[in-house]
N, C-alpha and C positions, 0 to 999 in steps of 0.2 A: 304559601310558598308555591308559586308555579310549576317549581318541579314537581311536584307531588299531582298537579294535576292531569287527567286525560288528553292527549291528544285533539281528540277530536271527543266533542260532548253527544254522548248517545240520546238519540232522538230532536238533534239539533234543525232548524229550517234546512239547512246545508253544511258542507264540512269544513267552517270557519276553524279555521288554527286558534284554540285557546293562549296561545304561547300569547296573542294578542289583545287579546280581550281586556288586561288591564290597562292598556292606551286608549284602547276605543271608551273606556271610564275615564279618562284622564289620571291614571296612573303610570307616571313614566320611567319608573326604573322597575328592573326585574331582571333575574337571573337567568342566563343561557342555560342552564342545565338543562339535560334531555335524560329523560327518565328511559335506562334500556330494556326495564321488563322483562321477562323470561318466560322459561318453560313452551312447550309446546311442540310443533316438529314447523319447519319453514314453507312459505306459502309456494303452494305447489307451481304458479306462476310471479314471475316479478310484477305484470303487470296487477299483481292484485294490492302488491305493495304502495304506499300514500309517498307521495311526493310533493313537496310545500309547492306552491303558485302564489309568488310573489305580489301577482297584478292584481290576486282575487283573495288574498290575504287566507287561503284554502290549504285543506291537504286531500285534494283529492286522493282514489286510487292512480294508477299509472295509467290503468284502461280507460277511466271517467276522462282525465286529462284528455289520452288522445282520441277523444270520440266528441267531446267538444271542441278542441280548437282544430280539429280534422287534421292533424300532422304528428308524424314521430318525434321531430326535433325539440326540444323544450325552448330552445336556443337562451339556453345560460351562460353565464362566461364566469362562474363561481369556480374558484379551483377543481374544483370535484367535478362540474358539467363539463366544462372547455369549451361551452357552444356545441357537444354531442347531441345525436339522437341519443334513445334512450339504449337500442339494443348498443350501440356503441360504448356506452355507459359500461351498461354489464360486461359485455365481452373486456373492458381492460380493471374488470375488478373479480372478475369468476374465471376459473381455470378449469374447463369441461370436459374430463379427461373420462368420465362414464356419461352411461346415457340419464343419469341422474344429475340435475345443477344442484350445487348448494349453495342456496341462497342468505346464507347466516349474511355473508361481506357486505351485502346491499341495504339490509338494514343501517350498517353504519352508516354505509356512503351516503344516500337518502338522508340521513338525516345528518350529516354534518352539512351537505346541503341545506337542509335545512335552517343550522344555525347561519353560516355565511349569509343567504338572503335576507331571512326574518331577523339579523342585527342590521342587515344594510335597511331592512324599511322599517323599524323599531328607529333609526336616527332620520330618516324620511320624513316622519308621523311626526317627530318631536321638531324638524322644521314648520310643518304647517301649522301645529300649534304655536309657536314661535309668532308666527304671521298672523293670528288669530282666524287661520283658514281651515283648521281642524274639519270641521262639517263636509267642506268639497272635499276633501280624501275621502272620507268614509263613503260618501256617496259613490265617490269614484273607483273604491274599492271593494266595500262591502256588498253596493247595492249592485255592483256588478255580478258579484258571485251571488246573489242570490237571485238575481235573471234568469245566470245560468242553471241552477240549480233546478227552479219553477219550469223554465223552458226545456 
């Protein structure tokens, strides 16, 4: 069951999104669910928070993203993004009313993001296999993020 597994696999080359790994084996169905986890107190910044990258099939942190592709913007146009930067993001989901954010709301929003993208390329993936071009994706996706990952 997908849901049940990790996020991100510790001590992985890079931080490939497991939510896909059973396409990249040729298994093509699998459930959205998104495991919320608990306990703990909320990460003292957003940018430490993992945000899915659709082109890199990744969840980076929010810091990692923008220190590799050198920009705030993510420029998504998934409900949740709008094509926002990221502080944009935050500021219309957290109400900062102390000198304390709390960051509980960005976990959802991050990760219904999450769902939106990783369904649009989970039916992406299942074209190229379609086409028997499965391999140029991965290459084009996978071997990207782990470029950047090495670089």
């Amino acid at each position: 069951m997908m849901s049940a597994v990790e996020r991100i696999a510790h001590g992985a080359a890079g931080p490939i999104a497991q939510m896909h790994l059973p396409q990249i084996y040729g298994i093509d169905t699998v459930s959205a669910g998104i495991p919320w986890g608990g306990g703990g107190d909320p990460l003292p910044s957003y940018r430490k928070l993992r945000y899915y990258d659709r082109p890199t099939l990744s969840l980076p942190r929010v810091e990692d993203w923008v220190q590799s592709h050198r920009r705030e913007n993510p420029g998504c146009g998934c409900p949740i993004c709008h094509g926002q930067s990221f502080d944009n993001i935050v500021k219309g989901f957290i109400a900062q009313r102390t000198q304390n954010i709390d960051l509980t709301p960005l976990f959802g929003v991050f990760r219904l993001h999450e769902v939106f993208q990783s369904t649009e390329e989970l039916e992406q993936g299942q074209r190229y296999i379609s086409e028997n071009a499965f391999a140029q994706y991965l290459e084009r996706r996978i071997g990207h993020a782990l470029d950047e990952h090495r670089g």
